[in-house]
C-alpha positions in Angstrom: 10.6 13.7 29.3 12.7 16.4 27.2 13.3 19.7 29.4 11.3 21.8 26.5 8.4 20.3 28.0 6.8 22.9 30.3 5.1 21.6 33.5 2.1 22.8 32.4 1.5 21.1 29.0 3.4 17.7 30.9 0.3 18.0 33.3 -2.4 18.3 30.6 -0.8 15.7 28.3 -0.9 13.2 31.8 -4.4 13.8 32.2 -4.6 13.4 28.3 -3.0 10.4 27.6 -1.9 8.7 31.2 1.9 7.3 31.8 3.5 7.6 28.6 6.3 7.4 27.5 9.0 8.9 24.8 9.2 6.8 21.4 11.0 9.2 19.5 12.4 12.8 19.7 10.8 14.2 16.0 12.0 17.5 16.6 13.6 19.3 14.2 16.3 21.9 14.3 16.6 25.8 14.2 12.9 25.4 14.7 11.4 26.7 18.1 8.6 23.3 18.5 9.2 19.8 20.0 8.0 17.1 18.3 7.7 13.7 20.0 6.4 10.2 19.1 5.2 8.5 22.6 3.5 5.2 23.4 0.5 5.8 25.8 -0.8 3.2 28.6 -4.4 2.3 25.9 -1.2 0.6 23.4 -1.9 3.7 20.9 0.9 5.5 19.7 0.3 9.4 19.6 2.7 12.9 18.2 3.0 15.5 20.8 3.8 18.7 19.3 4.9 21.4 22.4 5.9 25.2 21.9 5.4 28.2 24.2 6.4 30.3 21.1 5.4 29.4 18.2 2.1 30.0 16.2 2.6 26.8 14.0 0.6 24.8 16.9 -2.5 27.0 16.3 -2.4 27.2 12.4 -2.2 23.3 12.6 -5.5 23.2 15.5 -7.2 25.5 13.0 -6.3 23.4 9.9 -7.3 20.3 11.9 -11.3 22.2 13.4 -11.8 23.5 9.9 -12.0 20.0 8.8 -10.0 17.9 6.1 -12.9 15.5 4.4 -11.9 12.7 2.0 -8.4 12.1 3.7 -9.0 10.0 6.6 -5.8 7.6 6.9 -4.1 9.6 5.0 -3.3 12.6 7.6 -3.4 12.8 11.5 -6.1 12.9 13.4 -6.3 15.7 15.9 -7.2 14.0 19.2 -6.0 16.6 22.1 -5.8 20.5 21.9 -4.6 23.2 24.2 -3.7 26.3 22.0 -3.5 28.4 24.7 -0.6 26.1 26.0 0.7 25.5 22.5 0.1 21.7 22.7 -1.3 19.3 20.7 -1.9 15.3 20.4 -2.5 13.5 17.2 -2.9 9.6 16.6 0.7 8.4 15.4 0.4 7.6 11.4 2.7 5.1 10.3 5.1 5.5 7.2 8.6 6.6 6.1 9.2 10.1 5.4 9.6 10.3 1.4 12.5 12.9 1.7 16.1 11.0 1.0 14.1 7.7 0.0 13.8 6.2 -3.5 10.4 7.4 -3.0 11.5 10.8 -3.3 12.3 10.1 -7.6 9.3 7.9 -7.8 6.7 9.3 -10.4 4.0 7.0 -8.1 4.3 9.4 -5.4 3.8 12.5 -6.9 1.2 11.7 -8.5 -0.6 10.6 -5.2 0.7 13.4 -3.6 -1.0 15.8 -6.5 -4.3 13.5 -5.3 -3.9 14.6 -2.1 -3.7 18.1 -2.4 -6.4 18.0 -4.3 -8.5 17.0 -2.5 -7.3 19.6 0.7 -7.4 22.1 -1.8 -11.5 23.0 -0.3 -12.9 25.9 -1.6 -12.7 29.0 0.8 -13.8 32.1 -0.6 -12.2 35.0 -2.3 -10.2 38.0 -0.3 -9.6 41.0 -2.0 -6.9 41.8 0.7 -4.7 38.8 0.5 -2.7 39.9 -2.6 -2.2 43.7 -1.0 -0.9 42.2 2.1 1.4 39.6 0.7 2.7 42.3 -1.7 3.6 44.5 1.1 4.9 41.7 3.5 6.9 40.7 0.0 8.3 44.4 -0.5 9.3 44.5 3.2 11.4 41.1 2.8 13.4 42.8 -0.5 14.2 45.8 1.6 15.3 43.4 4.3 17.6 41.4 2.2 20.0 44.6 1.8 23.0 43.4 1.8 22.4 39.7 1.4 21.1 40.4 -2.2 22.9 43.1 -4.8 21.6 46.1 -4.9 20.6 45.9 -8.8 18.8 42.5 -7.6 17.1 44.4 -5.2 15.7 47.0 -7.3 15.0 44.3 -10.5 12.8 42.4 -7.4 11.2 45.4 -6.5 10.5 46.0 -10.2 9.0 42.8 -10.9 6.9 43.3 -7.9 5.2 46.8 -8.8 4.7 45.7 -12.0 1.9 42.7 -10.4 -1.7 43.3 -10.3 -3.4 39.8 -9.1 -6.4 41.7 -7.7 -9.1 39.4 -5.6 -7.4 35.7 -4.8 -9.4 32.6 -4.6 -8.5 31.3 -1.8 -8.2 27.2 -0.7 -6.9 25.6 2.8 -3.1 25.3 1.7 -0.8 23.1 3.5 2.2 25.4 3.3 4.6 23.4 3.3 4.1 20.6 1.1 7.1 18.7 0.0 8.6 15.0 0.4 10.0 16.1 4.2 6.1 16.2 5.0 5.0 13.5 3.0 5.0 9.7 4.2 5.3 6.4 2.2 3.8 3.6 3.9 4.4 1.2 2.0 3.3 2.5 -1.3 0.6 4.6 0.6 1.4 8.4 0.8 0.1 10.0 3.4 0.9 13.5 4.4 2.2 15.6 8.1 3.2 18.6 9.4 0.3 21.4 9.4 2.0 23.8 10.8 1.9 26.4 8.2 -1.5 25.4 7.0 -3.8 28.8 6.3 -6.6 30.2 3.6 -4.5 31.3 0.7 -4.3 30.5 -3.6 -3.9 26.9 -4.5 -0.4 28.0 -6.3 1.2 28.9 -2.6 1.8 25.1 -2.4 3.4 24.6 -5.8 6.6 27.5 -4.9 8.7 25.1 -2.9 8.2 21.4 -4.9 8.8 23.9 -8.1 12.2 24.7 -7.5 13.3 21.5 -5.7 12.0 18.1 -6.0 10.0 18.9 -9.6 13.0 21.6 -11.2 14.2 20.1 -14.2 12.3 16.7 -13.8 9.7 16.8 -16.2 8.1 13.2 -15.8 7.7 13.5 -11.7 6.3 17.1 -12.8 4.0 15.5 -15.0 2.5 13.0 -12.4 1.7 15.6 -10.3 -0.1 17.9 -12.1 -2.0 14.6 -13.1 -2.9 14.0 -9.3 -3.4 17.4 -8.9 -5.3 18.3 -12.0 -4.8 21.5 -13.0 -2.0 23.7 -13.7 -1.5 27.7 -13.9 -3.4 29.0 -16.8 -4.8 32.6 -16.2 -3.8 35.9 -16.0 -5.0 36.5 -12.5 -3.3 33.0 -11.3 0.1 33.9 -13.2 0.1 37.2 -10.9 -0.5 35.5 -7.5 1.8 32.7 -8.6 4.7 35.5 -9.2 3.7 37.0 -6.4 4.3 33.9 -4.5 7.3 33.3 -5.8 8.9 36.4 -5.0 7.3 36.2 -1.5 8.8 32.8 -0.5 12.3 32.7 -2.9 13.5 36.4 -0.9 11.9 35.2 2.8 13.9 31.8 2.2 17.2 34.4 1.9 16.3 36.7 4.9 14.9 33.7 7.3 17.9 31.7 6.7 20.4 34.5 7.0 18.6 35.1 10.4 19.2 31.4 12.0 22.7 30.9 10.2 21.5 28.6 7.6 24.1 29.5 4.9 23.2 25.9 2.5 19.0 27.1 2.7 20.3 30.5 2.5 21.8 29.9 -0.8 19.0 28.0 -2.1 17.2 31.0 -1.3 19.3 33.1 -3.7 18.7 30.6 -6.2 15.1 31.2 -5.9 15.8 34.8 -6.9 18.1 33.7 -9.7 15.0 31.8 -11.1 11.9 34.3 -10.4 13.8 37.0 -11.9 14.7 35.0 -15.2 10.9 34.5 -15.8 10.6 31.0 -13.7 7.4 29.7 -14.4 7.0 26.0 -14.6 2.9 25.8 -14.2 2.3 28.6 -16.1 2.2 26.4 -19.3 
């Protein structure tokens, strides 16, 4: 058993699962959660997802007690919680992660992938705060990046973010992190992982990162998504929140990196900047 394991969340997942054992370390790095595949004494295979620090293990417990109808087989299933120990259990679901596959070019699978977030895309009211609160989360991450942006960069991003007014925001459960590193093939079959950053926000959130990777200048696997997903930006209010979304998640990418000494993400980051402030929008039709 890996030494990130506290005694405490080793003694709940013993009475939880019995004498297991390690599969498969999952975990990834510069991130603060383990992640392990292990085979339990009942022949099922389970993920174990352990952190004394990090609030991903209760967005995903959240994302898993609100309910995700219409996927079964197609995402975990939540079968031991302890948020208060930051552990969780869910069954093991079989597949190959689509990132750095031939998978990852394949029209088929982002057009299942669209499906899918469809249908986890549930109604969840409106909030009249979420936009305020993003913006000002969003205008503390520009004056954070001094020095990692220029200055004029700085101010055109601060620009471009007075100038929003997206007013109340649908909101839907998001994913928040939807992109081929989360998404598995099983054999043809995509099936999706990792809710960790799932919360109640616009449907556009999950469309900022696929946008200015996977999808950027690949019209026909952009094209089979927004036919899974069926729809695509088309009003006013959505082209705000899908600015504001943008500018949210391209200048965090630059501060968060810069913070854990990821100069590669960190760059991609700036590149994110590059293409919000030259008018990047790829849904907005």
């Amino acid at each position: 058993m890996t030494a990130t394991i506290t005694e405490l969340q080793q003694n709940l997942l013993s009475s939880w699962l019995g004498s297991f054992t390690v599969v498969r370390d999952h975990s990834w790095p510069l991130q603060d959660t383990t992640v392990l595949q292990v085979a339990a004494p009942d022949g099922q295979e389970y993920i174990v997802k352990a952190s004394t620090t990090s609030h991903h293990i209760r967005r995903e417990i959240a994302a898993y007690s609100r309910g995700l109808p219409g996927l079964h087989g197609r995402v975990p299933t939540l079968r031991h919680a302890a948020p208060e120990a930051g552990l969780l259990v869910t069954g093991y679901l079989p597949g190959t992660l689509v990132a750095g596959t031939s998978s990852e070019s394949d029209p088929r699978t982002y057009r299942d992938a669209g499906v899918l977030l469809s249908r986890m895309h549930l109604p969840a009211g409106s909030s009249r705060s979420y936009a305020r609160a993003l913006a000002a989360r969003t205008g503390s991450l520009i004056q954070r990046a001094h020095g990692l942006l220029p200055a004029e960069t700085q101010r055109r991003l601060q620009d471009t973010l007075d100038a929003l007014e997206p007013g109340p925001a649908a909101l839907v459960t998001t994913h928040g992190d939807y992109q081929p590193r989360n998404w598995l093939d099983d054999d043809g079959l995509i099936k999706v992982i990792d809710f960790g950053r799932a919360e109640l926000r616009p449907w556009v959130h999950d469309l900022v990162r696929l946008s200015h990777q996977q999808l950027l200048a690949q019209p026909k696997l952009a094209a089979a998504f927004h036919e899974g997903l069926g729809k695509v930006v088309t009003t006013e209010q959505e082209h705000h929140l899908w600015t504001l979304e943008n500018l949210n998640q391209s200048v965090g990418t630059v501060v968060w990196a810069h913070h854990v000494g990821d100069a590669v993400f960190e760059r991609q980051g700036v590149e994110m900047v590059t293409r919000v402030l030259e008018g990047f929008l790829p849904f907005g039709g």
